[in-house]
N, C-alpha and C positions, 0 to 999 in steps of 0.2 A: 564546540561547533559540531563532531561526531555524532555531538544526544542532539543535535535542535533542529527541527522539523516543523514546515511550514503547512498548515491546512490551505486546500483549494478546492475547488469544482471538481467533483469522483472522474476521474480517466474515463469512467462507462457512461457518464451523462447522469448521475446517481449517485449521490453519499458524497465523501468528503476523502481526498487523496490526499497524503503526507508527504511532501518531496521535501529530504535532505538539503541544509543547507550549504551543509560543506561539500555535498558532490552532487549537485546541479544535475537535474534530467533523471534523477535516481530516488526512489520513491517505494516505499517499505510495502512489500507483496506477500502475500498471502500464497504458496506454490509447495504443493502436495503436506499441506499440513503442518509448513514449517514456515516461520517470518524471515525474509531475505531483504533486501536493499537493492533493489532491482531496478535496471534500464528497458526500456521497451527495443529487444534486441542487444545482442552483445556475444560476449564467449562462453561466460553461465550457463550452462542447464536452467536458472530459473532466472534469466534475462530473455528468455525464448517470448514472440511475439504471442503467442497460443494463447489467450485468455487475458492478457495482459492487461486491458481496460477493465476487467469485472474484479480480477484478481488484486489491483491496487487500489480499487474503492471499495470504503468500510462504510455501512449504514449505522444507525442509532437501533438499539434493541432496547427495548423493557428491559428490569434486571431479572433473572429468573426468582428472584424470592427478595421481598421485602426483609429490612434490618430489624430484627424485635426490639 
């Protein structure tokens, strides 16, 4: 239950947000360069409200270089 993570509507109105299944309301962030498990709000340094909807929705990119 730790690894599995549910895809939904991006927090930002944009891409697609991952929230944990085993800890509800907590949802894998993107927060100064490192992946955290974050709430919107809490005790965390990257539970902090600041960017919180852009920072937990990931878009689709092109891969930067095809497979030969």
């Amino acid at each position: 239950m730790d690894a599995t993570f549910c895809p939904g509507p991006g927090n930002s109105g944009q891409g697609t947000s991952f929230q944990s299944v085993n800890f509800p309301g907590r949802f894998i962030r993107n927060f100064n360069n490192v992946v955290y498990l974050a709430a919107n709000g809490g005790s965390n340094p990257w539970d902090t409200t600041t960017g919180w909807p852009v920072d937990t929705s990931w878009l689709e990119a092109p891969p930067w270089a095809s497979a030969p």
